[in-house]
C-alpha positions as a printed Julia matrix, in Angstrom:
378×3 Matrix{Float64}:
 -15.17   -6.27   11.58
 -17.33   -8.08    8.65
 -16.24  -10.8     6.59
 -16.56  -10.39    3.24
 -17.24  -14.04    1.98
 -20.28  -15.09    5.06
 -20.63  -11.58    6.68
 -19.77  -13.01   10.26
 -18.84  -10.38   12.19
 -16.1    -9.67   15.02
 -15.77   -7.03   17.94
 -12.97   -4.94   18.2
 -11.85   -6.6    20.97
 -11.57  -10.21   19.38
  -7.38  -11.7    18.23
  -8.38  -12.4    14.65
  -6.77  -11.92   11.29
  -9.34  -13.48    8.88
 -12.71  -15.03    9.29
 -13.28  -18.79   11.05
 -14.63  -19.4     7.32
 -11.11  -18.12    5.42
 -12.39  -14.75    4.14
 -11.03  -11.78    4.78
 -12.65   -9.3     7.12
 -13.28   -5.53    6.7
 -13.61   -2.47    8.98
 -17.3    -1.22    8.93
 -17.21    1.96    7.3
 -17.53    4.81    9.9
 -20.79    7.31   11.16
 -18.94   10.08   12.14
 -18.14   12.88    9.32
 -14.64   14.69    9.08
 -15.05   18.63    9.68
 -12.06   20.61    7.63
 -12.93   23.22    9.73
 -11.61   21.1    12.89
  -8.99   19.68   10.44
  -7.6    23.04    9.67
  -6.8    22.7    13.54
  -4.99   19.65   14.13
  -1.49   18.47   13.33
  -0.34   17.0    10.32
  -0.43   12.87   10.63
  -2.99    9.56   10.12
  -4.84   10.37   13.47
  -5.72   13.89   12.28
  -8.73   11.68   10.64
  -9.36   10.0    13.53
 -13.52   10.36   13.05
 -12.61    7.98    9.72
 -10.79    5.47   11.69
 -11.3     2.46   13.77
 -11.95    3.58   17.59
  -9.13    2.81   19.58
  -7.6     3.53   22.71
  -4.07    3.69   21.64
  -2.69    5.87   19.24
   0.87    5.29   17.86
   2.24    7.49   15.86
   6.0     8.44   14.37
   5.32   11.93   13.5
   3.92   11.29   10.25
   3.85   14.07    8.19
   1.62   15.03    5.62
   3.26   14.34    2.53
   4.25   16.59   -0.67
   1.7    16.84   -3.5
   3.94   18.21   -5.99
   3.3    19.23   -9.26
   5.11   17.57  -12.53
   5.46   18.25  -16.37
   5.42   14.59  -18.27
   4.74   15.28  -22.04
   3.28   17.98  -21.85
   0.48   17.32  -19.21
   1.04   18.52  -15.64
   0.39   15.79  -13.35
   0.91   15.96   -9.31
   3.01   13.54   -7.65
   1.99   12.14   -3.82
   5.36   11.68   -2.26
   4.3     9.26    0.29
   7.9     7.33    0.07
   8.58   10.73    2.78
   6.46    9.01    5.45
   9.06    7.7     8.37
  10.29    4.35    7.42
  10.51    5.74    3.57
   7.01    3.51    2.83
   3.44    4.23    2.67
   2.68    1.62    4.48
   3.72    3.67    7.8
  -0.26    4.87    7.21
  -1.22    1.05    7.48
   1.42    0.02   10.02
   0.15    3.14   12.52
  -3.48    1.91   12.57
  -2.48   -2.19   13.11
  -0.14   -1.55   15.52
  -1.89    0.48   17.37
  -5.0    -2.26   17.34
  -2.58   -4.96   18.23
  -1.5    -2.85   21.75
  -4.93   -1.95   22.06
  -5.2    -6.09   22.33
  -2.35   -6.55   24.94
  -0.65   -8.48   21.91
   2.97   -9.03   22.85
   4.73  -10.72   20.27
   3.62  -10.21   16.66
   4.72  -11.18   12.85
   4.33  -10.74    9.31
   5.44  -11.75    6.02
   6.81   -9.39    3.82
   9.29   -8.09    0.92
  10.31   -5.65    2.79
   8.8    -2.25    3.19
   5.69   -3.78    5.08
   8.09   -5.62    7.2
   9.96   -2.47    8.01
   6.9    -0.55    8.55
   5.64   -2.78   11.19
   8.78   -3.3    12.67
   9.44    0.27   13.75
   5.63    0.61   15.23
   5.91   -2.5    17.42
   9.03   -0.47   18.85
   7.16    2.8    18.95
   4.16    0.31   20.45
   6.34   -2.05   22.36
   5.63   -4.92   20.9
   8.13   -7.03   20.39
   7.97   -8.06   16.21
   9.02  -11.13   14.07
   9.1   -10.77   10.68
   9.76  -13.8     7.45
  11.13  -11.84    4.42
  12.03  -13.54    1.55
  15.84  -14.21    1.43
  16.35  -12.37   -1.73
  14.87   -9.39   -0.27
  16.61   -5.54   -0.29
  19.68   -5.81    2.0
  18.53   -2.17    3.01
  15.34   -3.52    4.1
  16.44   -6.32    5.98
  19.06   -3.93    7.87
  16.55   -1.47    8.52
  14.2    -4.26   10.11
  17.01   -5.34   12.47
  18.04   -1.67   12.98
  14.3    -1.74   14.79
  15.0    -4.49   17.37
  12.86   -7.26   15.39
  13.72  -10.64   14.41
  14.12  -11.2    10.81
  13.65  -15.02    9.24
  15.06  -15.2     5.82
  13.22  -17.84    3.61
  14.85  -19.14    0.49
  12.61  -19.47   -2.49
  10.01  -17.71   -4.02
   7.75  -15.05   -1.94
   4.52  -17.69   -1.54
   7.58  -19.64    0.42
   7.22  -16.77    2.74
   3.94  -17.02    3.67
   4.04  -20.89    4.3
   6.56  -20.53    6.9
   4.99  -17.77    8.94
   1.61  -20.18    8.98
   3.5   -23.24    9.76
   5.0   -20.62   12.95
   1.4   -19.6    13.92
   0.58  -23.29   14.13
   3.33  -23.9    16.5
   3.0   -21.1    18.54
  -1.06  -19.7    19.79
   0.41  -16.84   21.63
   2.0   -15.14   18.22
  -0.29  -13.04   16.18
  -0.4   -12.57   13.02
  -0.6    -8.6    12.35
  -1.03   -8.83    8.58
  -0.47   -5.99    6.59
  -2.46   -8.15    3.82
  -5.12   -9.6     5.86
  -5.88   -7.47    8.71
  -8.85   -5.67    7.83
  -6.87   -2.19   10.28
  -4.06   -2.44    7.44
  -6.63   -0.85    4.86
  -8.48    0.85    7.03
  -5.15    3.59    8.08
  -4.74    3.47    4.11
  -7.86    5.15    3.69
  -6.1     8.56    4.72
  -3.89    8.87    1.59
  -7.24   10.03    0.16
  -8.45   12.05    2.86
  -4.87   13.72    2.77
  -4.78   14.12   -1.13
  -8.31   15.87   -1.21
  -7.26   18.25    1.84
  -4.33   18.92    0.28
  -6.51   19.97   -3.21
  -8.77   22.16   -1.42
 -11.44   19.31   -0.99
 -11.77   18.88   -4.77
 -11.09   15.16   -5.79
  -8.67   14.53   -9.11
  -9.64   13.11  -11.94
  -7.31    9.88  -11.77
  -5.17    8.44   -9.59
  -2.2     5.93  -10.42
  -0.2     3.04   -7.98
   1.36    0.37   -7.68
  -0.48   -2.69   -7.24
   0.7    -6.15   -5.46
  -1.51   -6.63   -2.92
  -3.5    -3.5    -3.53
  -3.95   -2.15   -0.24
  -2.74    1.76   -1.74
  -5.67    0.97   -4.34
  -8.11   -0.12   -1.69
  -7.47    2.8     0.66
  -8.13    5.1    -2.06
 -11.16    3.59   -2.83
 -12.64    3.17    0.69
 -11.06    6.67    1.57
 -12.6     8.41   -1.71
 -16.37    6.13   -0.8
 -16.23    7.33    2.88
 -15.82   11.44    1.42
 -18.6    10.82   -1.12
 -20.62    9.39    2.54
 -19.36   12.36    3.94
 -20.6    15.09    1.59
 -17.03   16.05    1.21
 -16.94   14.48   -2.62
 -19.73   14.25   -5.36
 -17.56   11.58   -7.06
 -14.69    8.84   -7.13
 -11.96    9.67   -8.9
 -10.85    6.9   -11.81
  -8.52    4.54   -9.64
  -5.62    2.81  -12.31
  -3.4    -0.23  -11.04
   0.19   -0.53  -12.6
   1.89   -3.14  -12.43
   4.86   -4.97  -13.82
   4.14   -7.34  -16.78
   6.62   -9.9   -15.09
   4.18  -10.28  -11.84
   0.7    -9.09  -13.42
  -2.41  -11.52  -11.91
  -4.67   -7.73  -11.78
  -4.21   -7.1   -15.58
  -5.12  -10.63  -16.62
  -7.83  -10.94  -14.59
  -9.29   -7.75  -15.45
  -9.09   -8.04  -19.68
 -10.66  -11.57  -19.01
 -13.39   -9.27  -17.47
 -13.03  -11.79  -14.29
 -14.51  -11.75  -10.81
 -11.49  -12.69   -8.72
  -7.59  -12.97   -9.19
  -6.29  -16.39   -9.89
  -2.91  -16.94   -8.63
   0.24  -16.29  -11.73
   1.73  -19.66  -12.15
   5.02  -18.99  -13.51
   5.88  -14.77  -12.18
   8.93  -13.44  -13.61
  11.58  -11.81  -11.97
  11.16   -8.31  -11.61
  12.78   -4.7   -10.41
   9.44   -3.99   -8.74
   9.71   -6.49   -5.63
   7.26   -4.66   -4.02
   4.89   -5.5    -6.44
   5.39   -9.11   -6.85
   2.26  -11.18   -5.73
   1.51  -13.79   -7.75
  -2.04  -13.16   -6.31
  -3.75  -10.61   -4.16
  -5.81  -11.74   -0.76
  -8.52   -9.13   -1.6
  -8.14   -9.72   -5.72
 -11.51   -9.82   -6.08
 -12.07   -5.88   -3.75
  -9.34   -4.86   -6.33
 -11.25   -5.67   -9.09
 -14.58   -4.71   -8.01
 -12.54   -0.9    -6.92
 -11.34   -0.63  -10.42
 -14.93   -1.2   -12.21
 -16.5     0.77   -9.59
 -14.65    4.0   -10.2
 -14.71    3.25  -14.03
 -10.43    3.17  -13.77
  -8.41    0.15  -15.49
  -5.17   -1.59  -14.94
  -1.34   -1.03  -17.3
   1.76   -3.01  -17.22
   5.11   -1.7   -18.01
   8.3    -4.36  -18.65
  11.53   -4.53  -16.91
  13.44   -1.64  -18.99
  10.37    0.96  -18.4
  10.9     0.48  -14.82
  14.35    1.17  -15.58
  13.49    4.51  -17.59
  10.63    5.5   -15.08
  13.13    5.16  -12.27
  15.56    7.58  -14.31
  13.16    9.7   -15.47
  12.21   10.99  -11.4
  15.54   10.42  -10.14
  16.55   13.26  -13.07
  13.74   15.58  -11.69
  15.26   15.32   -8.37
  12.77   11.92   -7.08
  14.59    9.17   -5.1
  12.4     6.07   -5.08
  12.59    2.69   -5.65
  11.99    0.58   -9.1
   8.1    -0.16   -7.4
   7.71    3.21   -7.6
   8.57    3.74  -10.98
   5.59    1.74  -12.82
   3.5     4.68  -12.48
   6.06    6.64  -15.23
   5.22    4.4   -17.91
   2.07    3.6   -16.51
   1.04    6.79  -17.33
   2.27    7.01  -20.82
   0.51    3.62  -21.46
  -2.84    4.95  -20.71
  -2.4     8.1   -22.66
  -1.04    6.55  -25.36
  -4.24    3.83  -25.22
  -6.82    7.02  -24.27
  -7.82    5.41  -21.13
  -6.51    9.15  -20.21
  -7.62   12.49  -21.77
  -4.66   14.8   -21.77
  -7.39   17.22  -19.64
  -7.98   14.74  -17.22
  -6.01   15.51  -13.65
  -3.74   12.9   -12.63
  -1.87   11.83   -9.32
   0.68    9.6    -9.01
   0.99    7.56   -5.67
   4.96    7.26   -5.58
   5.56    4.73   -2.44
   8.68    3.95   -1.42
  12.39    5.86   -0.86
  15.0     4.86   -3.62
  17.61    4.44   -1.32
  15.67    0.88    0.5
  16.74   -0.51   -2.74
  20.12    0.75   -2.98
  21.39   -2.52   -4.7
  19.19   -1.53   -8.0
  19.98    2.06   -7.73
  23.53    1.01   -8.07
  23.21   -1.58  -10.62
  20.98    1.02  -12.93
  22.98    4.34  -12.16
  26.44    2.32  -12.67
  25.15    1.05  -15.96
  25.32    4.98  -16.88
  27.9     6.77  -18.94
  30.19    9.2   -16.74
């Protein structure tokens, strides 16, 4: 591991999170090539790409399947959608959660935590299980009631913190501080996070015959879909297996949107919101990434760009899938009208092939399912 602000490094073998100077640390990219040839061989899953992951002795895994690239008609383009809310706990971030957890047995951690909305929480929480590791996680109190349940349903603690989600954080440091033996297996600092995100690319490219898209749309809070892509789509260009990145877009919701401001000032790094709205997309609501400025630097460097969408596009996004047979949650959504923004700006030629990361099941947040389907006529 390298740190990204003094280029310390670590060993694999070392209990840290983030640097001794407060940067955040990244995996060194890897030697080894994939072979589809080998690949055509092996089960579906994130270890199938084991030669582009961290070495490591343990290996958990829930069965993770490789998800649906499906085809969809959106005014009159086709487009593909990436189903990853079809991984195990409903969430991408299973891809994330598989690597970290399987780092932190590889340590002889025993107790863990992380802070969370939600689906990272949830994700973590049913590795530990699979890992043994026995998991605390601080949501905020406002979170889904669907996520909190499912975290329980996997045997870890839950801490509910009242106020907004930097509230969160504070209170999971302030734990760490009290506690040495608890480590901190952070699905936004820990450097293995990205690193099992990196095979939603791989997958997406198998999955097209080796031939990279055009563009590809997410979600962006903390960016770690948008910085898996990128790594994942840099490592295949390494590899031979890609002549080029595709155009990576961030969406997010103009409620909670530090990325788009800090990209049309044409900044460096991501200052933190100071006043973030309320929003459907909970997943999405960081008033400020911990690798802003590797978002930014991912967008410019494969020539993408950033939309926002408001509160009732969510709304229409949501409706719009759900119509076409797609249950996911209101985080998912952005990419809808995300889509139509940059067509309708011609950041996107109507030639150009699209994918759309959709990341999370509907039913995690069943309370805005009901609230938006109940609003409907009979």
């Amino acid at each position: 591991m390298r740190c990204t602000a003094c280029d310390a490094t670590y060993g694999p073998d070392e209990r840290v999170w983030r640097c001794r100077c407060g940067g955040a640390l990244d995996v060194e990219p890897p030697t080894a090539r994939l072979s589809p040839a080998l690949l055509r061989e092996r089960a579906p899953g994130v270890w199938r790409y084991a030669e582009a992951l961290p070495a490591l002795s343990e290996r958990i895994s829930l069965g993770e399947p490789t998800t649906p690239l499906v085809a969809w008609r959106h005014r009159g383009r086709w487009a593909w959608l990436k189903c990853d809310y079809l991984m195990p706990t409903g969430s991408y971030k299973d891809r994330g959660a598989a690597v970290l957890m399987s780092h932190v047995k590889a340590l002889g951690v025993d107790h863990a935590t992380d802070d969370s909305s939600g689906n990272a929480a949830a994700s973590l929480a049913a590795y530990a299980a699979a890992a043994g590791v026995r998991m605390t996680v601080f949501c905020p109190a406002a979170a889904s009631p669907g996520k909190l349940a499912q975290i329980r349903l996997y045997g870890a603690t839950v801490r509910r913190v009242e106020g907004p989600r930097a509230k969160t954080t504070e209170a999971l440091l302030a734990e760490l501080a009290r506690d040495p033996g608890l480590f901190y297996a952070s699905h936004l600092w820990h450097p293995y996070f990205t690193a099992g995100m990196k095979t939603l690319a791989f997958e997406i490219t198998e999955q097209r015959g080796w031939q990279v898209p055009d563009a590809v749309l997410c979600p962006v809070g903390a960016g770690s879909i948008l910085l898996g892509l990128h790594d994942g789509f840099v490592d295949l260009c390494r590899m031979g297996l890609a002549s080029r990145l595709p155009r990576l877009f961030a969406i997010q919701a103009e409620a909670v949107d530090p990325v788009a401001r800090a990209w049309r000032a044409g900044a460096a790094e991501v200052p933190r919101l100071a006043a973030p709205g309320p929003t459907l997309a909970e997943g999405i609501a960081l008033p400020a990434p911990v690798r802003g400025a590797a978002v930014l630097r991912a967008l410019r460097e494969s020539r993408g760009g950033v939309a926002t969408v408001t509160e009732d596009e969510i709304r229409e996004g949501l409706l719009r899938l759900g119509r076409q047979g797609f249950c996911v949650e209101p985080t998912s959504a952005v990419v809808v009208k995300g889509l139509e923004r940059l067509e309708d700006s011609g950041e996107l030629a109507p030639d150009e092939e699209v994918v759309l990361v959709l990341s999370g099941f509907g039913l995690k947040a069943s309370a805005a399912l009901t609230g938006i389907a109940g609003a409907l006529p009979a």
